[in-house]
N, C-alpha and C positions, 0 to 999 in steps of 0.2 A: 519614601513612598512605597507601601506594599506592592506588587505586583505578580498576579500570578503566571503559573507556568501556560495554563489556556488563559486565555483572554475573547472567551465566547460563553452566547446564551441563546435560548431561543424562545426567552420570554417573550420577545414582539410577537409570537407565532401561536403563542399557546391557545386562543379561542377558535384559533382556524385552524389548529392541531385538534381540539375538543368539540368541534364539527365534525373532521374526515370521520372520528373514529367512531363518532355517535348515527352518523350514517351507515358504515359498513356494519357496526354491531347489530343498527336494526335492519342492515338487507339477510341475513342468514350467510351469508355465499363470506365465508373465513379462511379457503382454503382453493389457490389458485382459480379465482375469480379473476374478474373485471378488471381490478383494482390491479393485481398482480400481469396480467396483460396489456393495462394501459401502459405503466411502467415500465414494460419489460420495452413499448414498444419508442415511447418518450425517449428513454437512455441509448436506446440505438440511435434514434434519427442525433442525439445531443452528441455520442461518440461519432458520429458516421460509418457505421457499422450495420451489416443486416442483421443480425439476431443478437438479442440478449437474452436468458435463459435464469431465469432469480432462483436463488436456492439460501438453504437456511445460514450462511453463513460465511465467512469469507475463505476458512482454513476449509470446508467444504467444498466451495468453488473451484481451489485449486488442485484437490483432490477428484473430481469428478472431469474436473479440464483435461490434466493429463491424461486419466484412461481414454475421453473422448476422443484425445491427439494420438490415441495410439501405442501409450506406454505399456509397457508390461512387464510383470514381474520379471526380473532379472538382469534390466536392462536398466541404463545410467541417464541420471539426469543432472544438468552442469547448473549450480544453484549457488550464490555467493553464500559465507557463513557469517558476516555482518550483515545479519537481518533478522527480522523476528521470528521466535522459533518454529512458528506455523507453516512458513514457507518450504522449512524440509521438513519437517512432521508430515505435510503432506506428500511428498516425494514417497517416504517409507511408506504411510497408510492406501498409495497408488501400489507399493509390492515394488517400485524401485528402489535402485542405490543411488542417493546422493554422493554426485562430487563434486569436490568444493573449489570453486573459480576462488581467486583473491578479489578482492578492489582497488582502486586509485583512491590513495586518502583525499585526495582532494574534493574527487566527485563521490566517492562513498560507494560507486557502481561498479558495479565490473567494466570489464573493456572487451573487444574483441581479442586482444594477444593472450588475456589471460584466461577468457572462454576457449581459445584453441588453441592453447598448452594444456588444457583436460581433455578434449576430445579424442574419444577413442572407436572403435567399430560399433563397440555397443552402447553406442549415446544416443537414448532415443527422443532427448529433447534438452534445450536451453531455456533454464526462466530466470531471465534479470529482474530482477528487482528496483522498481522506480523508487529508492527507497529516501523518506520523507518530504516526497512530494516532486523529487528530483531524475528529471526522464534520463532513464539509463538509453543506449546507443544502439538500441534493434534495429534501426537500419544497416547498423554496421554487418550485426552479428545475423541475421537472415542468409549474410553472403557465405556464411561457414555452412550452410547445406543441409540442416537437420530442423528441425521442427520450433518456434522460440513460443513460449506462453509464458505474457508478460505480467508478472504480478504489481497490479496498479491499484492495488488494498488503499495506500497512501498519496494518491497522486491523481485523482477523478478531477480533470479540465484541465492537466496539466500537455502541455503540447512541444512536439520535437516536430521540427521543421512545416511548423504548421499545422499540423496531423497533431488531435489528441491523442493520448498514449490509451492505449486497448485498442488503435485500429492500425497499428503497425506493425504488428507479429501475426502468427495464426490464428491465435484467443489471445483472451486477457481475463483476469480477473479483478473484480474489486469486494470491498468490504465496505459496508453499510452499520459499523459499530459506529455507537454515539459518539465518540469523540475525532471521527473522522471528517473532511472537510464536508461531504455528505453523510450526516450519521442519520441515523432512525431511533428508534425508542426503546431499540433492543437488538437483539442481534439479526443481522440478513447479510445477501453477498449476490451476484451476480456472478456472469462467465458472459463473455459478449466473444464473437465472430464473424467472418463474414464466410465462413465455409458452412454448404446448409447441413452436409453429413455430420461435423461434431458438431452442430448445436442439436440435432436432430438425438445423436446421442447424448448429448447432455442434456436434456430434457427427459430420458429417459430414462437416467443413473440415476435425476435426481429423484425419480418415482419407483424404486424396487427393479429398476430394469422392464418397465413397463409402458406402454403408450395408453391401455385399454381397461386395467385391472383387471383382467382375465388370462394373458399370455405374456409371460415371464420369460425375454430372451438373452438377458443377463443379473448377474447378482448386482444389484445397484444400491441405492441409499435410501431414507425417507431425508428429505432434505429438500423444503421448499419455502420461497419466501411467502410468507403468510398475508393475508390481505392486509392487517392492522397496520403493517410497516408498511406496505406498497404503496398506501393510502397517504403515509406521511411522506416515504421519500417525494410520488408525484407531488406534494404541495411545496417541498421543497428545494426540490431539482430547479426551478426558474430562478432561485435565488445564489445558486453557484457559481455564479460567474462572477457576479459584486462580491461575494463571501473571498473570493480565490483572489479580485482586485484589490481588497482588501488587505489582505496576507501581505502581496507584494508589495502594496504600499509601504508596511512595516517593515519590510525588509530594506527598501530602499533609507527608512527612516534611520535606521541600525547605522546604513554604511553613513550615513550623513552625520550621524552622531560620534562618527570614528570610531566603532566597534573593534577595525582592524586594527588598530594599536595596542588591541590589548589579546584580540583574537583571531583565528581565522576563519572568517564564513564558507559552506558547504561552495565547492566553484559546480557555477553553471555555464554551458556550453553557451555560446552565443547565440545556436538555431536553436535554443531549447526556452520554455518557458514554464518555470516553475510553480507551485504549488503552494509550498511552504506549510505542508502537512504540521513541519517542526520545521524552527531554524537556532537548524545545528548549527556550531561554530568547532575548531579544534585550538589544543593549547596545550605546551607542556605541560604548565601546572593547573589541569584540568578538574581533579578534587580538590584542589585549594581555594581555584576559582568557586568551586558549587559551594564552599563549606563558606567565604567571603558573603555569596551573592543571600545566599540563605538567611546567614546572620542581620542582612540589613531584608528581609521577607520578602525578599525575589524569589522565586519559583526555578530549578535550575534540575536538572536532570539528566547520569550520563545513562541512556538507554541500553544500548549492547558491549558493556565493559566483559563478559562474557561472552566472545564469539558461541556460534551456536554448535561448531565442531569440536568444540571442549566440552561441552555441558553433557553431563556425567549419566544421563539418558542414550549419550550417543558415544562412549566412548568406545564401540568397539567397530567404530569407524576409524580408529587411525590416532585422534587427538593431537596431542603435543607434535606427533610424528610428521604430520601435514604442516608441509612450510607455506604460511602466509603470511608474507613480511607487512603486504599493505593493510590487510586485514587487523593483524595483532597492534598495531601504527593507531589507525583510525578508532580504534575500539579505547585503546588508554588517554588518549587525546581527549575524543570529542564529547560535548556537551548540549543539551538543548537549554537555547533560554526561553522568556517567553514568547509566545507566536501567540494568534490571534484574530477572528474577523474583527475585536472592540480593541485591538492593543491601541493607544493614543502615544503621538510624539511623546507627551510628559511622558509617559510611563515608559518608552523604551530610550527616552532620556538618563530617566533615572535609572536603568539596566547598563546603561553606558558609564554611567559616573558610580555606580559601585563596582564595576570592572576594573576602573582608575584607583578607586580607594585601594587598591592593595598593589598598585603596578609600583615599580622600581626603578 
C-alpha cells in the first residue's frame, strides 16, 4: 500500500478558500487590513496570549522577535543546532552569535542542563525550539533568568502543562508555510506576546521601523502578513484542533501497530501534549530503514542528518570543534514516517509491516 510522507489536503476547503479570496480581492484593502487584524486578534484569544503581530513569514518572525526582546549585535543567543536552519539564520540576520545548546535524543529538545552549560554574561536570549510539534521545557528554562522566545514554527495548539506553547516564554513565534499543521497559500508567520512593549516593537520592525509612514525610529523590515493569507489562515484556524486530534490519533495508531519493535518514537513529557507536526522515530539502521520503506512507496524522510552547526554557511562558528553528543546521536538515527490529519489505521498499518519486512 502506497503511503505518503503527508497524509493531508484541503480540498474540503477549497470553495470557501475561493470565497475569502474573491472577497478580499474585491474589498481593495490587500495590505494590513481587516483580514490581517481579525487574525492577528483570533490567534491571540486561541493562544491566550495579548498580541499577535503577523509578518511575512516565519524565519522573519524570529528575526524581528529577538530585536523586539532586546537582542543586539554582539550578544549570544542559546539555540539547539538540530533544528531547521532558519532558527539560527535568524539569530545571525538579529546581528547575534548563536550558541549551540545540545538535545536529549529522546525528546529532540534541548533541556535546561544543557541551556545552562552555554550560558554566559552575554546571553541575551534562549530559543528552544518545540521542534516537530514536540513542547520543549520553557517552564524549566525561564528559571535560568534571561529572556526565552520560543520558536513554535512546528507546533501551533500544541500544549505544556495545559498552557499552548507561544504563551509560556516572553514571545513566540510561528510559521504559516503550507505544509504546517496551520499552513496558508504561501508564505506568512506570526510573533505572539503578552508583553505590550515588544509587540508594540514588533509591529514596527515589521513596517520599516515605523508606526505612521512618516517618522522612522528604527532600521526595521518590510515584512507583513498579507490580507489573502489572513483571510485563509482565519477560515482555517477553527479547524485546528480536529486537524491536531487527528495527528495524535495516528500516533497513538503507530504505537498500537508496534512501531517500537522496530523503532523508537520522539518521547513526550507526560504534561506535554503534542502536535505531530512529524512523527519522528530514531534507529540505528535509520537509512536502511528509509531506503526498505521507500522501496515498498512509503514516504520516509531523515530531516536534519546535517546539524545546522556543520553546514558549511556557518563554519566559522566552530563546527566539528562543538561537542554535541545528543545532537550528532539524534540527527544519524532519526527518521520521519508518514504523519497526517487523513493518515488511516490501514495505512500506518502498513508503515508498520514494511518496518517488519526487513527486522532480524
Amino acid at each position: 500500500m502506497p503511503v505518503p510522507l503527508f497524509a493531508t489536503s484541503l480540498d474540503p476547503y477549497q470553495d470557501r478558500i475561493a470565497e475569502r479570496l474573491t472577497a478580499v480581492a474585491a474589498s481593495g484593502r490587500y495590505i494590513l487590513g481587516p483580514e490581517v487584524t481579525g487574525f492577528e486578534s483570533e490567534l491571540a484569544e486561541y493562544l491566550g496570549v495579548g498580541h499577535a503581530v503577523g509578518v511575512g513569514n516565519g524565519t522573519d518572525a524570529l528575526t524581528i522577535a529577538l530585536r523586539a526582546l532586546g537582542v543586539k549585535a554582539g550578544t549570544e543567543v542559546i539555540v539547539p543546532s538540530f533544528t531547521f536552519y532558519a532558527s539560527v539564520e535568524a539569530v545571525l540576520n538579529a546581528g547575534a552569535l548563536p550558541i549551540f545548546a545540545d538535545v536529549d535524543p529522546a525528546t529532540m529538545n534541548v533541556t535546561p542542563a544543557t541551556v545552562q552549560d552555554k550560558l554566559t554574561d552575554d546571553t541575551a536570549a534562549v530559543m528552544p525550539v518545540h521542534l516537530f510539534g514536540n513542547p520543549a521545557p520553557v517552564d524549566d528554562l525561564l528559571g535560568l533568568g534571561v529572556p526565552v522566545l520560543e520558536d513554535a514554527a512546528q507546533a501551533i495548539g500544541a500544549r505544556r502543562g495545559g498552557r499552548r506553547v507561544g504563551s509560556l516564554g516572553h514571545a513566540a513565534t510561528f510559521s504559516f508555510f503550507p505544509s504546517k499543521n496551520l499552513g496558508g497559500l504561501g508564505d506568512g508567520g506570526a510573533i505572539v506576546t503578552n508583553d505590550e512593549e515588544v509587540a508594540d516593537r514588533a509591529r514596527r520592525l515589521r513596517f520599516h521601523g515605523s508606526t505612521d509612514k512618516v517618522t522612522y525610529t528604527e532600521v526595521g523590515y518590510n515584512s507583513r502578513l498579507d490580507e489573502l493569507q489572513a483571510a485563509v489562515l482565519r477560515l482555517l484556524l477553527p479547524e485546528l484542533d480536529g486537524w491536531n486530534d487527528a495527528r495524535r490519533a495516528a500516533a497513538c495508531a503507530y504505537e498500537e501497530a508496534g512501531i517500537r519493535q522496530y523503532a523508537e518514537p520522539q518521547a513526550v513529557d507526560v504534561q506535554d501534549e503534542a502536535v505531530y507536526h512529524l512523527y519522528v522515530v530514531r534507529a540505528d539502521d535509520a537509512d536502511a530503514l528509509q531506503k526498505r520503506l521507500e522501496a515498498a512507496g512509503i514516504g520516509a524522510r531523515g530531516y536534519y542528518r546535517t546539524p545546522v552547526h556543520l553546514q558549511p554557511a556557518l563554519a566559522g562558528l566552530g563546527g566539528e570543534r562543538i561537542e554535541l553528543p545528543g545532537t550528532m546521536e539524534v540527527a544519524r538515527t532519526h527518521l520521519a514516517l508518514p504523519m497526517g490529519t487523513q493518515l488511516s489505521r490501514a495505512q500506518v498499518e502498513a508503515v508498520v509491516a514494511a518496518c517488519a519486512s526487513g527486522s532480524t
